[in-house]
VEXDREN-2710 file (C-alpha; in Angstrom, 1 decimal):
% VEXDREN-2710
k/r/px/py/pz
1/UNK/255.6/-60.6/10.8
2/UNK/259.0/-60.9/8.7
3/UNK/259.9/-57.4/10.5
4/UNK/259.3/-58.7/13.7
5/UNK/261.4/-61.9/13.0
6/UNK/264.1/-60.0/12.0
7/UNK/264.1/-57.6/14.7
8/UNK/263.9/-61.1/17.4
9/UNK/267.2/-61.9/15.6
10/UNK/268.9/-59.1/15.9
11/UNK/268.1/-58.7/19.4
12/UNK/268.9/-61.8/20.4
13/UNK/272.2/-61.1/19.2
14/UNK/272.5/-58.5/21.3
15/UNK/271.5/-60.4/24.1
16/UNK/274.0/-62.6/23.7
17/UNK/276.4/-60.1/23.4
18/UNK/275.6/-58.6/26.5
19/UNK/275.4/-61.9/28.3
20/UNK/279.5/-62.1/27.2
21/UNK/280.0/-58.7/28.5
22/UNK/278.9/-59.4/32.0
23/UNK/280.5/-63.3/31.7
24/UNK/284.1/-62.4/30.2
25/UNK/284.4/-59.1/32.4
26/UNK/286.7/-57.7/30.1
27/UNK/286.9/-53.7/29.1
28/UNK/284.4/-54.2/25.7
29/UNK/281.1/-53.2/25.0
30/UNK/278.3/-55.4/25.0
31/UNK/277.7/-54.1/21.0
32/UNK/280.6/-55.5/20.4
33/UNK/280.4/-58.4/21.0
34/UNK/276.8/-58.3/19.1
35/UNK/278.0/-56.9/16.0
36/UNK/281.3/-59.4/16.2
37/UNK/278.6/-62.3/16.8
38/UNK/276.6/-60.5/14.1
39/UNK/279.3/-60.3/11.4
40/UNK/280.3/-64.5/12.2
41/UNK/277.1/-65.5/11.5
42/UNK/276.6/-63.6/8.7
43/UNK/280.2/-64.8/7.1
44/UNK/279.2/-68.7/8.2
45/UNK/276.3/-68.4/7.1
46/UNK/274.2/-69.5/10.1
47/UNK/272.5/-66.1/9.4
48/UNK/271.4/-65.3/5.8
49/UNK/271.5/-61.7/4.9
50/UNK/268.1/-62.0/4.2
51/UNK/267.1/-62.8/7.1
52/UNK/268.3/-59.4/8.8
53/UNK/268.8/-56.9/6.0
54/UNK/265.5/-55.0/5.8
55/UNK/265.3/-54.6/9.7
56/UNK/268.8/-53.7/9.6
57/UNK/268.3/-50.9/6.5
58/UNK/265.2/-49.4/8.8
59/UNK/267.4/-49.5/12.1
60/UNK/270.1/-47.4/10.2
61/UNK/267.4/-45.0/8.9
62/UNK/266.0/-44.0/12.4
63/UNK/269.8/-43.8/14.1
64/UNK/269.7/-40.0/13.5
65/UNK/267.2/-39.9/15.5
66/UNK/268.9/-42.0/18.8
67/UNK/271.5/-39.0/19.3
68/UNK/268.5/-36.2/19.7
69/UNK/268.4/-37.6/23.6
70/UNK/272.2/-37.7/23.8
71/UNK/272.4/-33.7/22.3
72/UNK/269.6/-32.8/25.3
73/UNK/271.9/-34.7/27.9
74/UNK/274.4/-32.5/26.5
75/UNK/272.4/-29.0/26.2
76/UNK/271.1/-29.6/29.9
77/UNK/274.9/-30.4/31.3
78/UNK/276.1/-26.7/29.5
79/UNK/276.9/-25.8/33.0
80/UNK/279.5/-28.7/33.5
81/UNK/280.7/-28.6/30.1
82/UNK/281.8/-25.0/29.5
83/UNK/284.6/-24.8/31.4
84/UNK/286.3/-28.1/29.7
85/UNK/284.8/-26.4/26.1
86/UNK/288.3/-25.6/24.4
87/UNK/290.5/-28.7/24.9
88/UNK/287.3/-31.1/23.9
89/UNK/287.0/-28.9/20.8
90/UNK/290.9/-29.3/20.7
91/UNK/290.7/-32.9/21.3
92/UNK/288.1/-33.3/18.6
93/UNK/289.2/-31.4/16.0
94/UNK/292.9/-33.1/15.9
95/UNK/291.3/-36.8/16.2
96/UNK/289.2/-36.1/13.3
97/UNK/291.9/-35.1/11.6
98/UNK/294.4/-37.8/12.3
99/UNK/291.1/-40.4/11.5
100/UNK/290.9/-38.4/8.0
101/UNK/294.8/-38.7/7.7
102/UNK/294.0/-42.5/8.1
103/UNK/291.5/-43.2/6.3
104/UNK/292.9/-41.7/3.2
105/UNK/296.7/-43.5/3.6
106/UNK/294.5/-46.7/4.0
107/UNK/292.1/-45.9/1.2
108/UNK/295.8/-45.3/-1.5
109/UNK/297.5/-48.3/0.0
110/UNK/294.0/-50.6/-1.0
111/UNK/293.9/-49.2/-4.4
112/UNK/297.6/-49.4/-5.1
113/UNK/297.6/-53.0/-4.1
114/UNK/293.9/-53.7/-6.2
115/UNK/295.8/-52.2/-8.9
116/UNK/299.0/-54.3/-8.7
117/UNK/296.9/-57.0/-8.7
118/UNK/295.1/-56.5/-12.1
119/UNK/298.3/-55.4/-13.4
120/UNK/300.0/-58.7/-12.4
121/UNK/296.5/-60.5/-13.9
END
């Protein structure tokens, strides 16, 4: 029964969020606004951790398995996607790049100030 509470919660959340997205008619995904709803109530407290993280743990665990039916979608459009093959791979390999390029100048610059900090301690 805790499961099932815990999964009520979380959709409910995203109910809400997708009540916003159709309310607000602006250019965001219903998710989010659930996970931004989601992260609020965690961070105020009107949500306890507790109350969501075992649910939320098994919801990450399966998510491998939500992209099979997006990789079919995309083995049954072959016929549409070939010809635009090289710039998406294009595309894709020089955003992943720029994300890694990112990630790693944001990663130093959170150390080096962590750092400064315990040195100024």
């Amino acid at each position: 029964m805790k499961y099932v509470k815990q999964f009520l919660i979380i959709l409910v959340i995203s109910l809400i969020g997708e009540v916003l997205k159709e309310v607000l008619a602006l250019p965001v995904p219903a998710s989010i606004y659930g996970m931004i709803i989601m992260f609020v109530c965690l961070l105020t407290g009107i949500i306890k951790l507790k109350d969501v993280e075992e649910t939320g743990k098994f919801l990450i665990e399966i998510m491998p398995v939500m992209f099979i039916p997006a990789g079919v979608g995309l083995m049954s459009s072959w016929g549409v996607l070939k010809p635009m093959l090289v710039p998406v791979s294009i595309i894709t390999v020089v955003v992943l790049i720029v994300v890694f390029a990112v990630t790693g100048v944001v990663t130093q610059c959170v150390i080096r100030s962590e750092s400064k900090c315990k040195e100024a301690e």
